[in-house]
C-alpha positions in Angstrom: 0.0 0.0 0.0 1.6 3.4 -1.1 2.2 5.7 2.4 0.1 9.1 2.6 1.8 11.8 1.6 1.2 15.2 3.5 0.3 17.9 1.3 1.5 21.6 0.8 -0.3 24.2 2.3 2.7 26.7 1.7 0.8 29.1 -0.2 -1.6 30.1 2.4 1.3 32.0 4.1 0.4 35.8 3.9 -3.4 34.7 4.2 -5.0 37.6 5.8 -5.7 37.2 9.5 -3.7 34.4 10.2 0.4 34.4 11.1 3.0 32.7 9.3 3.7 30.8 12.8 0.4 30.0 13.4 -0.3 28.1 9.8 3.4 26.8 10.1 2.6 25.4 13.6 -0.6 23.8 12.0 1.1 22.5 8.7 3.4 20.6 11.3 0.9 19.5 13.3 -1.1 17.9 9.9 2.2 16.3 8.6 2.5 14.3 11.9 -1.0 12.7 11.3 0.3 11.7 7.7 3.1 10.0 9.8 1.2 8.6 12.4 -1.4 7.2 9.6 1.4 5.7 7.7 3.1 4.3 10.6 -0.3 2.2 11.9 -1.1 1.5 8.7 2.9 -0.1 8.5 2.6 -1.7 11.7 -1.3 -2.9 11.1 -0.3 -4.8 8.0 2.9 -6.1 10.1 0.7 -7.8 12.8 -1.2 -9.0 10.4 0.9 -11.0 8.1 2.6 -12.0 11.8 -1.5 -13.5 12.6 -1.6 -10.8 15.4 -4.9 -9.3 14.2 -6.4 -10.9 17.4 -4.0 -9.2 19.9 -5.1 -6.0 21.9 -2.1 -4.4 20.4 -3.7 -4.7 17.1 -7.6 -3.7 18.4 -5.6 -0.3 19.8 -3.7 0.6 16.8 -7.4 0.3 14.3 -9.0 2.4 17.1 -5.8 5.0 17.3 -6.3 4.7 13.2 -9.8 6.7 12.6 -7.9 9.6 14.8 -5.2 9.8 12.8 -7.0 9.3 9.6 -9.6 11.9 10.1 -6.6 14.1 11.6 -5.3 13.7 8.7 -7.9 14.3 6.0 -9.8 16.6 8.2 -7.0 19.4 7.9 -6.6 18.7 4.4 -10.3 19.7 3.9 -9.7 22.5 6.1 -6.4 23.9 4.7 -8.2 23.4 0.8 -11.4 25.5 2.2 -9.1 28.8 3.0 -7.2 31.4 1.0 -10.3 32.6 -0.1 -10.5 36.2 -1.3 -14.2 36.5 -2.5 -17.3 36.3 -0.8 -20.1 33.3 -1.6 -21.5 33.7 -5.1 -24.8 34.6 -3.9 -26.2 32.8 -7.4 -24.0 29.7 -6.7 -25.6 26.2 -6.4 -24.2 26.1 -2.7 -26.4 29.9 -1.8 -28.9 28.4 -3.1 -28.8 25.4 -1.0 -27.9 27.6 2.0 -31.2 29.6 1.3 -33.2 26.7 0.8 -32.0 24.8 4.1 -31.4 27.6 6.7 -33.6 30.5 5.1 -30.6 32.8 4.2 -27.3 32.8 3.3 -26.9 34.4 7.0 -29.1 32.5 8.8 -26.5 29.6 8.0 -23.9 31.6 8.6 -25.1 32.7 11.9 -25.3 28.8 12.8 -22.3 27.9 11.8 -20.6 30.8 13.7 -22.7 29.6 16.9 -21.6 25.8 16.3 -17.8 26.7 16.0 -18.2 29.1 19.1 -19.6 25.8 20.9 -17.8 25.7 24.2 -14.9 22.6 24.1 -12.4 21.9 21.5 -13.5 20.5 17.3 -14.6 20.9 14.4 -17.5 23.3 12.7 -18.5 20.9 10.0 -21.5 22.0 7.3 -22.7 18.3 6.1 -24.7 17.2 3.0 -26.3 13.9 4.0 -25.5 11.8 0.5 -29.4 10.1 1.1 -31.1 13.3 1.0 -29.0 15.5 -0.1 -29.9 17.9 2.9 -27.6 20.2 4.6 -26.6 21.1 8.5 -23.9 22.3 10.7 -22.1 20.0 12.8 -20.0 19.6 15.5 -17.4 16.8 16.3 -15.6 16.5 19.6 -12.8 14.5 18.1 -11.6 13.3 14.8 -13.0 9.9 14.8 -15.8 10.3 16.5 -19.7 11.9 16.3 -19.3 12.4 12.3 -22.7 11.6 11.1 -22.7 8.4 8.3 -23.4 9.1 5.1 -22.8 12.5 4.9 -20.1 14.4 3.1 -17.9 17.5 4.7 -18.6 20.4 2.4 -16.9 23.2 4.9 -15.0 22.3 7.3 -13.5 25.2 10.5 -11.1 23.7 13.0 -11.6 24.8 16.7 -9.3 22.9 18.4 -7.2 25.9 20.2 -4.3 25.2 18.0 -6.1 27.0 15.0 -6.2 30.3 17.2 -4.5 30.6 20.2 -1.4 31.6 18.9 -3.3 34.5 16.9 -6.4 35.5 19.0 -5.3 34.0 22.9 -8.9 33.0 23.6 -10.6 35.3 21.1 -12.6 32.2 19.4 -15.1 35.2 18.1 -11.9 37.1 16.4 -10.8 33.9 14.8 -13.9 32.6 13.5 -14.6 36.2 11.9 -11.1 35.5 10.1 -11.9 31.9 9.0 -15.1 33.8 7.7 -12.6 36.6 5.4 -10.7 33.5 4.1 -13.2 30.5 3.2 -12.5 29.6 -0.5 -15.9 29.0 -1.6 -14.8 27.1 -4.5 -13.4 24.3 -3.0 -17.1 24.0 -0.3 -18.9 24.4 -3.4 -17.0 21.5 -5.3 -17.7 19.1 -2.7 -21.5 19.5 -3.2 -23.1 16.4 -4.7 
């Protein structure tokens, strides 16, 4: 199986509203769940081939595997959703989704802000369920747990504190306004089935 290989964020350095520190710190912090996923997935196939799929050893490592996994592709999503310089277009398939599930363009938006200012630590996810094709906001605790099935990320905001504390202390409000200056609406919209 051909390892993960972390991507480069590189050119969201000089995004507006974030430091080059912070998104350096975060890029480092995203390439160690590429490791860590490579490295179970190494040692999973190991135990395997050894017959050790039956030991607790191997039961830990395919539970530790869903949080580096998600870790993983959850900042990818993330990363790929900002750098954005343009607001939503308000005639775009995904406005007129927002409009038809939440009312308003800033009735989600209002939401979305209230889900990622949900007291803990996460992830603001907006979710189209595949079945219906419906949208909602989200929250997840962790990365591999609480993410509804069936559904597919379309925006993703990170609000574990090492997304903002370096920028905004405990300012959650100051740094979900800048994830808000930033979202590249392209890539949501291009996730919408």
């Amino acid at each position: 199986m051909a390892a993960y290989e972390a991507k480069d964020y590189s050119k969201l350095i000089g995004m507006t509203g974030f430091s080059e520190t912070l998104l350096k710190n975060h890029f480092t912090l995203y390439q160690g769940y590429v490791t860590n996923t490579n490295t179970l997935n190494d040692s999973l196939s190991r135990l395997s081939k050894e017959g050790k799929s039956a030991t607790p050893e191997f039961a830990e490592m395919k539970r530790r595997f869903g949080w580096e996994f998600n870790g993983m592709r959850l900042h990818e999503l993330y990363f790929e959703n900002l750098g954005g310089k343009t607001p939503l277009n308000a005639d775009s398939t995904l406005a007129s989704r927002l409009h038809q599930e939440f009312g308003s363009k800033e009735a989600w938006e209002q939401d979305f802000r209230a889900t990622g200012a949900t007291r803990g630590i996460g992830w603001a996810i907006l979710y189209q369920d595949q079945t219906t094709g419906r949208l909602f906001n989200f929250w997840i605790n962790e990365h591999d747990t609480g993410h509804p099935a069936g559904c597919t990320p379309i925006l993703i905001m990170d609000v574990f504190e090492h997304a903002f504390l370096t920028d905004f202390g405990l300012k959650r409000a100051d740094y979900i306004n800048a994830f808000f200056n930033t979202i590249e609406w392209q890539a949501a919209e291009a996730r919408l089935k």
